[in-house]
C-alpha positions as CSV (number, residue, x, y, z in Angstrom):
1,X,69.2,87.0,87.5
2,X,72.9,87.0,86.3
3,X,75.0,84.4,87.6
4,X,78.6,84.9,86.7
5,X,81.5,82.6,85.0
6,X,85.0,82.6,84.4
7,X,86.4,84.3,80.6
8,X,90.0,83.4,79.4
9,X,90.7,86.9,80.5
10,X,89.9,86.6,83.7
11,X,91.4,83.5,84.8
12,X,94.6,84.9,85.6
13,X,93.0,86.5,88.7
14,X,90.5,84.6,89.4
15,X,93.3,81.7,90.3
16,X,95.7,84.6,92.4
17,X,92.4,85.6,94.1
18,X,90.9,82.1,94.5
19,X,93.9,80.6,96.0
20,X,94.5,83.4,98.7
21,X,90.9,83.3,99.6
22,X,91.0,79.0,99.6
23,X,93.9,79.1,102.0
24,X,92.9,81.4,104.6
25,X,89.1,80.2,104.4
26,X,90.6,76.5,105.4
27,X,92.9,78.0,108.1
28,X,90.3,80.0,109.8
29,X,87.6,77.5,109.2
30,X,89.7,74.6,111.3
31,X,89.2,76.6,114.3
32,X,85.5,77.5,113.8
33,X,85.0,73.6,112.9
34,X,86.7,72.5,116.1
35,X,85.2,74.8,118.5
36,X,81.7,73.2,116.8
37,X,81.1,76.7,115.1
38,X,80.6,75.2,111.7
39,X,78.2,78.1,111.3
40,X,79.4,80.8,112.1
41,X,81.0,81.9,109.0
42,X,77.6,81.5,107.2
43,X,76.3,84.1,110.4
44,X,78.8,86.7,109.7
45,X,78.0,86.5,105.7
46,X,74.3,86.8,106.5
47,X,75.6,89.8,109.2
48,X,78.2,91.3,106.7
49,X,74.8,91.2,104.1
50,X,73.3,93.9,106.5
51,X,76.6,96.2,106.2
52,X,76.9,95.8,102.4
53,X,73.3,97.0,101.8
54,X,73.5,99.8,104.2
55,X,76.9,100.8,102.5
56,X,74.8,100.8,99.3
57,X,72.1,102.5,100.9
58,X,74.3,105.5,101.7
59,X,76.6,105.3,99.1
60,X,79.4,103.8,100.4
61,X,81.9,101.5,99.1
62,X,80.0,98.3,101.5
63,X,82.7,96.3,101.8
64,X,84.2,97.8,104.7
65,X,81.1,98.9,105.8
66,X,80.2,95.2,105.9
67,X,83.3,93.9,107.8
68,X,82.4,96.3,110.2
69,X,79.4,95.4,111.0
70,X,79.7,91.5,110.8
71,X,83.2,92.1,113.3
72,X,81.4,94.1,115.7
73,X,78.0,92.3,115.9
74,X,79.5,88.5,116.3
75,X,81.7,90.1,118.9
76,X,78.9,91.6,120.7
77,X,76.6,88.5,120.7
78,X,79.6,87.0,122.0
79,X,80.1,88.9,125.0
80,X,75.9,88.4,125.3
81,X,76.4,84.8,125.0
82,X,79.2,84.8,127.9
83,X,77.5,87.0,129.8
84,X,74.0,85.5,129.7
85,X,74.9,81.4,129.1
86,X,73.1,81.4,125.5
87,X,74.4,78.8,123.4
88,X,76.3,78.9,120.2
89,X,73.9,77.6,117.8
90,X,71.0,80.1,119.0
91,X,74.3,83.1,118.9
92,X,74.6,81.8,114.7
93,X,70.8,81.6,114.3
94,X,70.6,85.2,115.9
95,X,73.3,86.9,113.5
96,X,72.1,84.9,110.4
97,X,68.5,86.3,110.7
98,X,69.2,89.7,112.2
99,X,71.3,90.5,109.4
100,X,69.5,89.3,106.4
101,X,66.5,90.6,107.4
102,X,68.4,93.9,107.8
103,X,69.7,93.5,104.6
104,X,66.3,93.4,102.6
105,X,64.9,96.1,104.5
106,X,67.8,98.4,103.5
107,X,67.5,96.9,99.9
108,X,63.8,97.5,99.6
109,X,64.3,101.5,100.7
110,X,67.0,101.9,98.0
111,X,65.2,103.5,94.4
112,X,68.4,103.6,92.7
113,X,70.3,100.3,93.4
114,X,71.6,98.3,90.8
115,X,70.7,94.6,91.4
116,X,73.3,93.1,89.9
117,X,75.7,94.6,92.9
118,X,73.6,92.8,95.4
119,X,73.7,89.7,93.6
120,X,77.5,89.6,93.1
121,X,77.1,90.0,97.4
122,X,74.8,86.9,97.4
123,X,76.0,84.7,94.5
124,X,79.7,85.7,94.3
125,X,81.9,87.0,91.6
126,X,84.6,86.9,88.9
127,X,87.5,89.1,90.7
128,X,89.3,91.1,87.7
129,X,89.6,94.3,89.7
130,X,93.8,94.3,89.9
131,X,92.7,96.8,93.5
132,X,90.7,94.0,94.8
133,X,93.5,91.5,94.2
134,X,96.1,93.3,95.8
135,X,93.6,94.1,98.6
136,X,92.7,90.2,98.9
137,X,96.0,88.7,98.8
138,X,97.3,91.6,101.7
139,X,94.3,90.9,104.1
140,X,95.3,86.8,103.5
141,X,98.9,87.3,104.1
142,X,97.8,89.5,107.4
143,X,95.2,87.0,108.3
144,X,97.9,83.7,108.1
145,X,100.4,85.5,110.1
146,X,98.2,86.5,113.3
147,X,97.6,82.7,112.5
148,X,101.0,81.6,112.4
149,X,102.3,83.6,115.3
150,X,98.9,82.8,117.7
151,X,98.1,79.0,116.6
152,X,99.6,77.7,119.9
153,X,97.3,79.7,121.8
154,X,94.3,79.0,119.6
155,X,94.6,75.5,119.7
156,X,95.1,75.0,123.5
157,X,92.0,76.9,123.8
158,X,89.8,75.7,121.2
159,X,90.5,71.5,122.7
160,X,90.4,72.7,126.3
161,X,89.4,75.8,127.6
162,X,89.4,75.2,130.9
163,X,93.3,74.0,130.8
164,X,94.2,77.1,128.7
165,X,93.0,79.2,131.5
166,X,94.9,77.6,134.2
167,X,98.2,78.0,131.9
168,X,97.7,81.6,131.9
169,X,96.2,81.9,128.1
170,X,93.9,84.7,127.8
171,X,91.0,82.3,126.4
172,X,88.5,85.3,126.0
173,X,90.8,87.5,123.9
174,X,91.8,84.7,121.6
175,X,88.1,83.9,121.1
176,X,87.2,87.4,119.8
177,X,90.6,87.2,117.5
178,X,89.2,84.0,116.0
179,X,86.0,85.9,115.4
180,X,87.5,89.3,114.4
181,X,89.7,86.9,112.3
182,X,86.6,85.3,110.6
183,X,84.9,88.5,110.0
184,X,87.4,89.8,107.9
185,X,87.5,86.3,106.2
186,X,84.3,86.3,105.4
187,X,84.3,89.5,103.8
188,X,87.8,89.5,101.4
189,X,85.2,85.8,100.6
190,X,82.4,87.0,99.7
191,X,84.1,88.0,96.2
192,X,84.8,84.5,95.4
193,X,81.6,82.6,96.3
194,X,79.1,85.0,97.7
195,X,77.0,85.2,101.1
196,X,74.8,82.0,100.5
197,X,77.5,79.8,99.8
198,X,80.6,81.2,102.0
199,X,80.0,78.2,104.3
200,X,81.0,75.7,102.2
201,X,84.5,77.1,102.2
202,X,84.7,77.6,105.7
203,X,83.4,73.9,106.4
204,X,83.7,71.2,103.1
205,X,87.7,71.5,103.1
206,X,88.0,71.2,106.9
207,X,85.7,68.3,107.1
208,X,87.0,66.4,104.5
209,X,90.6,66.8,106.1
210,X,89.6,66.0,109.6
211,X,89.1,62.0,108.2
212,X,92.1,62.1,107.5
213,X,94.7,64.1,109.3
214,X,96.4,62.5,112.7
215,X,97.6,66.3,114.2
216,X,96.4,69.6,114.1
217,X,98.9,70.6,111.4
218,X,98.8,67.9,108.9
219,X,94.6,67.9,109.0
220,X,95.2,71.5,107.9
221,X,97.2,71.1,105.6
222,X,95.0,68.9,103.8
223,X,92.4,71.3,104.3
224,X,94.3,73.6,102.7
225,X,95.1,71.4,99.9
226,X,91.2,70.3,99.5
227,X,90.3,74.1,99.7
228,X,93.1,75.3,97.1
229,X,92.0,71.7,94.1
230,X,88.2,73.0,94.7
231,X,89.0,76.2,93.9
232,X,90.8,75.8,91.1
233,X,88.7,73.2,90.2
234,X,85.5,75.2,89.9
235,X,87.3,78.1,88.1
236,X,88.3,76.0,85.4
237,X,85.1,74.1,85.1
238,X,83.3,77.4,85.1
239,X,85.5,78.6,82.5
240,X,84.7,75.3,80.4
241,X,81.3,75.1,80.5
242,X,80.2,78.6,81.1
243,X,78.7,77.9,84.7
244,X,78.5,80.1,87.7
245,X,82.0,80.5,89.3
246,X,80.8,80.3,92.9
247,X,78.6,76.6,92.3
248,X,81.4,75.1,90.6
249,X,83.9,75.6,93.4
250,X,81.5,74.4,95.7
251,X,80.3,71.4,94.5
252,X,83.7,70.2,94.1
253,X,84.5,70.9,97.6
254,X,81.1,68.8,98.1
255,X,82.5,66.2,95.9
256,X,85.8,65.8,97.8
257,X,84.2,65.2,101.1
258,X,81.8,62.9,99.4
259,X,84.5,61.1,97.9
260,X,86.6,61.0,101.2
261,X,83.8,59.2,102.9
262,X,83.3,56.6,100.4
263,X,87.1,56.2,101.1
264,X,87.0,56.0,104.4
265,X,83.9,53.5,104.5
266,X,85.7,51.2,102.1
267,X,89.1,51.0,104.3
268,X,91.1,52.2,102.0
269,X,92.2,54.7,104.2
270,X,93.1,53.6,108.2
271,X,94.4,56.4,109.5
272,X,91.9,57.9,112.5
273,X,91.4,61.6,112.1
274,X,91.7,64.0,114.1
275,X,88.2,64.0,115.8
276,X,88.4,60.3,116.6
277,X,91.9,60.1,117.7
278,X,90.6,63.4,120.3
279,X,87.1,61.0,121.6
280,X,89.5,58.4,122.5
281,X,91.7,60.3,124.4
């Protein structure tokens, strides 16, 4: 098994592609966080793993193939899961399972696959492709503009649904947004730190932030900010030590939030989060 680190070379893009992927990971992760979807981007991975070892299966390039799939089967559990009352965490546990076990199936049928394009899938990847650069930072820039332009919206329906409604928000079709959103997300990610650990960026950063931030817009910016020093972080610790790319930035994300808690025990830091201040109200 080869995992993969950072080379002088390849730090250049590793950084551009890190800190796109950081940024929109944090942005869409808030929402999934808030709406207690934690999850979900660790469903869509496992889902997207299906696509990616089909494309490969047919000889596809799986990417798209995987982004497909992952968009189009969280949307239709969705619509299950409105349709049928089935809760959220069983909808995650569904996709997560469904796909993966897809996924090795597929795997197991193909004669001629190379196994070090499934682990890059599953354990992430040095980005030095200048194709999959551009591709990543145009699919960010997309992705934080639908965000920018429909956060209003997102956010009344994400603290209260049922308010949203009666103001005339179209709750449903921001919800498969958000999710459509996170597919690609997850996908343009799974470069950077692979299926197994795409969570992390999705949840660590957010987390972290949500100690700390008083409104909607500071807790993400932090997040972002968390997101963006892990990142970095791990590329230039896997660069020093010759360590997988994908564990460093996310034990560094790990070691953010578990410094932010020893913070916020000691009282260093007063300031409710965001969570807190919205259980009082």
């Amino acid at each position: 098994m080869t995992f993969e680190s950072v080379t002088y070379e390849s730090i250049p893009h590793a950084l551009i592609s890190g800190i796109a992927i950081s940024l929109v990971c944090s942005a869409v992760g808030l929402f999934l966080v808030l709406r207690r979807f934690s999850l979900f981007g660790d469903a869509l991975a496992h889902s997207a793993f299906g696509g990616v070892a089909f494309g490969l299966f047919i000889g596809i390039y799986p990417l798209w193939i995987a982004c497909s799939v992952a968009i189009l089967s969280a949307l239709g559990l969705t619509k299950i899961r409105q349709k049928f009352d089935i809760s959220s965490d069983a909808i995650v546990a569904i996709l997560l399972a469904t796909g993966l076990g897809a996924g090795i199936i597929l795997v197991s049928l193909t004669d001629d696959l190379d196994i070090h394009d499934i682990e890059e899938f599953l354990f992430g990847s040095v980005i030095v492709d200048t194709q999959n650069i551009v591709t990543i930072l145009a699919m960010s820039g997309i992705i934080l503009a639908i965000l920018f332009f429909t956060y209003k919206k997102l956010l009344y329906s994400t603290f209260s649904e049922e308010q949203a409604k009666a103001s005339g928000i179209p709750v449903d079709k921001m919800g498969y947004l958000l999710i459509a959103i996170a597919g690609v997300t997850v996908i343009i990610s799974m470069q950077l730190v692979g299926v197994l650990l795409i969570s992390a960026l999705f949840v660590l950063p957010n987390v972290s932030s949500m100690l700390y931030g008083r409104s909607f817009k500071q807790t993400m910016i932090l997040s972002m900010c968390f997101a963006v020093s892990a990142t970095v972080s791990g590329i230039f610790i896997s660069y020093q030590f010759d360590i997988a790319q994908s564990g460093c930035v996310v034990l560094v994300a790990a070691a953010i939030f578990i410094g932010s808690l020893i913070v916020k025990s000691s009282g260093l830091v007063k300031t409710a989060g965001i969570v807190a201040k919205a259980r009082r109200n």
